[in-house]
C-alpha positions in Angstrom: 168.8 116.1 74.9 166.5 117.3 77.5 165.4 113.9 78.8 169.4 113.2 78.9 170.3 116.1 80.6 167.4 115.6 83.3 168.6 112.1 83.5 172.3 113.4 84.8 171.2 116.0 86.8 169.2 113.4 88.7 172.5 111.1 89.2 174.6 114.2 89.7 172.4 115.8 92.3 172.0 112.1 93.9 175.5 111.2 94.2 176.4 114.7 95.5 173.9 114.6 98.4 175.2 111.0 99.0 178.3 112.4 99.2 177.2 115.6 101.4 174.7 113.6 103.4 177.9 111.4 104.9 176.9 108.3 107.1 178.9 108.7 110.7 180.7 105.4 111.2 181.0 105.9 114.8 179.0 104.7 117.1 177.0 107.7 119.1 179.9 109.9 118.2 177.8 113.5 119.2 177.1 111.8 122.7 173.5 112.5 122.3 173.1 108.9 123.8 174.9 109.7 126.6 177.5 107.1 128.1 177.9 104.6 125.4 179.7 103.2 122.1 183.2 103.7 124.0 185.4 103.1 126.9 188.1 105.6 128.4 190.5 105.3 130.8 189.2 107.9 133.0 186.3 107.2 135.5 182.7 107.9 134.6 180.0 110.1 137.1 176.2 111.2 136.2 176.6 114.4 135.1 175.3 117.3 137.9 176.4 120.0 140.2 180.1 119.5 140.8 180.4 116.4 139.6 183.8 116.8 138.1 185.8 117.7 141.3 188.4 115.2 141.1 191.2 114.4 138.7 190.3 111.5 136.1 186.7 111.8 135.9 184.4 112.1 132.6 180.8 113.3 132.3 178.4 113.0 128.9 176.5 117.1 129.8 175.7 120.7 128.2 177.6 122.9 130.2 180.6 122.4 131.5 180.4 125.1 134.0 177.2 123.0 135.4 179.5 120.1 136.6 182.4 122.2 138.0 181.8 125.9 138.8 185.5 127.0 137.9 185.1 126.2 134.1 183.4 128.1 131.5 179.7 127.6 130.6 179.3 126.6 127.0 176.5 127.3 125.2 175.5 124.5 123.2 171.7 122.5 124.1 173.7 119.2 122.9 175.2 116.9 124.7 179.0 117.2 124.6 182.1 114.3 126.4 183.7 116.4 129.9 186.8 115.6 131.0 188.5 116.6 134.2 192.1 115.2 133.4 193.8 112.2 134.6 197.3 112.9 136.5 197.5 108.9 135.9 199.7 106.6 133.5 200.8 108.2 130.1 198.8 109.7 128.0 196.0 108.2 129.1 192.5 107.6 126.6 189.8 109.8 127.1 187.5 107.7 124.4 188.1 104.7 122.4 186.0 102.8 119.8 186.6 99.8 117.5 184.8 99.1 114.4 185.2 97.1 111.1 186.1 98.9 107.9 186.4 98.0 103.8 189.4 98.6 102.1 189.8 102.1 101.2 190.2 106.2 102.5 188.3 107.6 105.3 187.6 110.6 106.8 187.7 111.6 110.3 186.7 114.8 111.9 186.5 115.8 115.5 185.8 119.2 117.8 187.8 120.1 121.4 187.5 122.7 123.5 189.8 123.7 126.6 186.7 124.3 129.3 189.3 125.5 132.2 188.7 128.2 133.4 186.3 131.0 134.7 187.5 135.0 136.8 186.8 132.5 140.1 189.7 130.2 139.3 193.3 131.6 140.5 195.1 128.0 140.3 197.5 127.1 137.6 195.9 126.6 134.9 197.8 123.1 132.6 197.2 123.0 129.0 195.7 119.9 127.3 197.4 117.9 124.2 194.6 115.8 122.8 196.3 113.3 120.6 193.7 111.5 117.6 194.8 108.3 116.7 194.2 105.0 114.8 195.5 102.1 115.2 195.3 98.0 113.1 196.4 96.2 115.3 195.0 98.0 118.8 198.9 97.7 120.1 200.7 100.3 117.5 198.9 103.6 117.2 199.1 106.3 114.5 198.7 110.0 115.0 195.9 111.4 112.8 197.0 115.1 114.6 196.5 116.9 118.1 195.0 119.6 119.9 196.9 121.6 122.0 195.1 124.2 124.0 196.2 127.3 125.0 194.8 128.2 128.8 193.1 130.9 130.1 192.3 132.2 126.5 190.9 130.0 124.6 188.3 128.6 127.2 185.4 127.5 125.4 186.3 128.1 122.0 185.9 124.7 120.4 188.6 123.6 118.0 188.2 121.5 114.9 190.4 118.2 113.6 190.6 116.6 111.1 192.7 113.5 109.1 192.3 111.0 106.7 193.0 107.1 107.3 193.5 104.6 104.9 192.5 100.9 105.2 194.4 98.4 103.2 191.5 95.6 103.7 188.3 94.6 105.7 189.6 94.8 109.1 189.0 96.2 112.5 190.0 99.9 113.0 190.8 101.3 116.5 190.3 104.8 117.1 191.7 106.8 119.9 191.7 110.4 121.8 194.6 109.9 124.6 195.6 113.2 126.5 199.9 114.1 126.6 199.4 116.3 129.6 198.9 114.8 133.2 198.9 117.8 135.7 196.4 118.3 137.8 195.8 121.9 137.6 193.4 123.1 134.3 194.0 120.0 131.7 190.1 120.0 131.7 188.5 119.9 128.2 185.7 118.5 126.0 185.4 116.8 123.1 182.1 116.3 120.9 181.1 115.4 116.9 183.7 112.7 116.1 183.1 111.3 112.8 184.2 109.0 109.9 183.3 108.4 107.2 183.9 106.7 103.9 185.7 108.6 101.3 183.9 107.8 97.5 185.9 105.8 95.1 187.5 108.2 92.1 185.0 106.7 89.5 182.1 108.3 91.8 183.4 111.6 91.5 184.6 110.7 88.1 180.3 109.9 87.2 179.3 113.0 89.2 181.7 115.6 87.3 180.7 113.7 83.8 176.7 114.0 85.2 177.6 118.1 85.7 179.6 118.5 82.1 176.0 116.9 80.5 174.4 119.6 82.3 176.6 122.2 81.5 176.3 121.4 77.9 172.4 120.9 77.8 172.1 124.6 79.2 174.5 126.0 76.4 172.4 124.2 73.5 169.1 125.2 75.0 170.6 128.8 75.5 171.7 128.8 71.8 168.3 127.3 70.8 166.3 130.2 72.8 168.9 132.8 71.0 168.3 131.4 67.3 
């Protein structure tokens, strides 16, 4: 019974971690490459001192207060998507990626924070509606959920999304962040740690739960063992 219970704790403890330990299908998703693995409608600039001045731009940076002085600083050493929002189009995408999937559920995650603004600023100030899609077909676009921010307060507080897609077959999955708000005034933000990843099959969990009721029952016959 030992040798049996060892043997399940093994596959138990391995398919938990594989479960815990979840593989990031999107490409560079934390920006810790910088400007790669997407496209956005907005314009890119090198990230420094003022950079994001104008309406429509994106920097990959720290702190946001770095590349405009009228938003919050962040504190966070990683690298983090900046957005100074478009007043162009509707809803314009502030990041978009492509990638080929299996049949089954996924999970996607994602964190947004309004960045605008600091005392100096005495402009209006525009919310942002972030708006996390997927789409089959890259024409006809699903909402996974949104982000609306809520201006002066909740500058640089980061907020946390998340959804689950499901794939019907291999195929190519287009994944989206597209902004409902256009004004020109605040609508600044940043985006950072978008993730999916594949959701295990019911018989996985299914062999992890029987791996922990072998454990379970090993520790009760040793425990009645020890007592006798």
């Amino acid at each position: 019974m030992r040798v049996l219970a060892s043997t399940a704790l093994a596959a138990s403890l391995a398919l938990a971690g594989s479960a815990h330990a979840a593989v990031n299908l999107i490409v560079n998703g934390d920006f810790e490459s910088g400007n790669t693995g997407f496209t956005s409608d907005h314009a890119y600039v090198a990230p420094g001192p003022g950079a994001l001045w104008g309406e429509g731009l994106y920097t990959i940076g720290t702190d946001p207060n770095v590349v405009q002085p009228y938003w919050v600083s962040i504190d966070n050493p990683t690298n983090m998507l900046i957005v100074n929002g478009s007043t162009k189009g509707s809803q314009p995408v502030v990041w978009e990626q492509s990638l080929t999937v299996g049949p089954g559920a996924y999970a996607f995650s994602a964190d947004a924070a309004n960045v605008c603004c600091n005392s100096l600023y005495k402009g209006v100030n525009a919310a942002s509606n972030l708006l996390f899609q997927y789409s089959f077909d890259g024409v006809h676009f699903t909402d996974i959920g949104h982000i609306l921010t809520t201006p002066p307060g909740d500058a640089g507080s980061f907020y946390a999304l998340a959804g689950t897609i499901f794939s019907a077959t291999t195929q190519t999955l287009t994944l989206r962040i597209a902004n409902d708000v256009t004004a020109a005034g605040g609508n600044d933000f940043a985006i950072d740690n978008i993730f999916l990843s594949s959701i295990p099959e019911p018989a996985t969990w299914g062999m992890m739960i029987a791996g922990f009721g072998l454990i379970g029952a090993s520790l009760r016959r040793r425990r009645g063992m020890l007592a006798a």
